[in-house]
N, C-alpha and C positions, 0 to 999 in steps of 0.2 A: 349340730345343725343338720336337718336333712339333706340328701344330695337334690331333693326335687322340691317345687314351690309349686302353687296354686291349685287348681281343681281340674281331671282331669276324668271326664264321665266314661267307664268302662261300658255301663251296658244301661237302657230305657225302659221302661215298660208305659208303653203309650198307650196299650190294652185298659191300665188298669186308671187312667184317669178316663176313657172311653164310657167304661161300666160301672164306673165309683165315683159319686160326689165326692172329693175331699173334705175331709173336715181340720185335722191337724196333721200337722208332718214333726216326724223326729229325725235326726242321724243318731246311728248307731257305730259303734264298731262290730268289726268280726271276729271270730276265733278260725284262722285258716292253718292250714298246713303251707308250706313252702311251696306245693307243685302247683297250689290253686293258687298262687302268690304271682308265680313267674308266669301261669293259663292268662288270670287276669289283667296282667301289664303286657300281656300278648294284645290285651285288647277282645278276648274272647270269653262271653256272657252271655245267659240269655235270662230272662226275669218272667218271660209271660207266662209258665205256670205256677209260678212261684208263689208261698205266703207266709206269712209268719205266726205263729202260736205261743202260746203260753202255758207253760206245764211245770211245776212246782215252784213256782216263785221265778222261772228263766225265761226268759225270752228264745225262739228258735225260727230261724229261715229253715223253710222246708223245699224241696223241689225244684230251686232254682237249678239252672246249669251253669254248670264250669266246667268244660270239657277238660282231661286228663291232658296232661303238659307232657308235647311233644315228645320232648328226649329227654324225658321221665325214665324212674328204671321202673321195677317190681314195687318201690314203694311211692308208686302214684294213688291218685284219691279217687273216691268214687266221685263220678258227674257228678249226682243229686241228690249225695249225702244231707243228712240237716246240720246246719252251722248255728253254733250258740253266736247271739248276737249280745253284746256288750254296752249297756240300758243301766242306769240309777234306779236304786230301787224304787223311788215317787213314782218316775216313770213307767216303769213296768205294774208297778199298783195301779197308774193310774188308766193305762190299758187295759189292764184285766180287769177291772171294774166297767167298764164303757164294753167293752165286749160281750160282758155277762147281760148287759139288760139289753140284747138283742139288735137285731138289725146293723148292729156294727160289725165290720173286721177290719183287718189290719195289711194293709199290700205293700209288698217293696216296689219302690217307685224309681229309683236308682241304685246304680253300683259308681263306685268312683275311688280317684286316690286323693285323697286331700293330705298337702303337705309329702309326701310318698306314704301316707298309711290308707290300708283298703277298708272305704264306710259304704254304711248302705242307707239310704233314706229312705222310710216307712211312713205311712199315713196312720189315721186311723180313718175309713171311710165308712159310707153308708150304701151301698147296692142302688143303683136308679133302675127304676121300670122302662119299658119299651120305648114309652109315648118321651121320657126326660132324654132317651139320647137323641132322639128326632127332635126336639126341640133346640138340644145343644147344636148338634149340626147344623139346625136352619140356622140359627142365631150366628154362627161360626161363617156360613154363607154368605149371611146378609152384610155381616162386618166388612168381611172379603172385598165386595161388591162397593160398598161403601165408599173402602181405602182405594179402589183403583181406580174410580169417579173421580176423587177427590185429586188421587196422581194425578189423572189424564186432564183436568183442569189446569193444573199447575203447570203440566208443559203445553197448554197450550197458550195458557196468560203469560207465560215468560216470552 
């Protein structure tokens, strides 16, 4: 039984739902060393330049960061090494198919510990133009707008 339950998000990438439609989300596991193990339940990640590729049949996180674990010794890890991510083969076919016929790729969207094991969820997204994030944001605006009308009603009918 593990010592730890539920979900516990290490690191966001709010970047990449900003400049990507989503289309599907997977969880993956990682291949980590130990020092990126004790970095990440530090609490310490970062995703925004991070992404993931597909190279002989593997799946790989490239660029993320996991800074080097403090009172590491000599065999700490590089930041922004690439980490094989841990996918069914369906699913990695069925990314690299979706990727080949263009305009798709693939972003890590989280880091987290589910159960105490470190996963990462991935998209497969589509890139948006200038004019779709100015429309998300208006729309994100308006809603905004919407819900505090709606509050300030309520407290004032009570």
């Amino acid at each position: 039984m593990p010592k730890e339950t539920g979900k516990k998000v290490v690191a966001s990438n709010k970047k990449a739902r900003h400049d990507y439609l989503i289309i599907d989300t997977l969880e993956a596991g990682m291949m980590l060393t130990g020092s990126e193990v004790k970095s990440l339940r530090m609490g310490r990640a970062s995703l925004t330049d991070g992404y993931v590729f597909i190279e002989r049949g593997e799946a790989w996180l490239d660029a993320a960061y996991i800074p080097e674990y403090l009172n590491g010794s000599w065999t700490n890890h590089a930041p922004r090494r690439k980490r094989k991510l841990l996918l069914h083969r369906q699913q990695i076919d069925k990314l690299y198919m979706k990727t080949r016929e263009g305009g798709y790729t693939i972003v890590p969207l989280q880091i987290y510990f589910l159960d105490g094991r470190a996963k990462v969820e991935i998209a497969l997204a589509k890139g948006k133009k200038e004019y779709d994030k100015r429309q998300t944001l208006r729309e994100r605006q308006d809603q905004r707008e919407a819900d505090r009308a709606i509050a300030s009603r309520k407290r004032l009918g009570e």
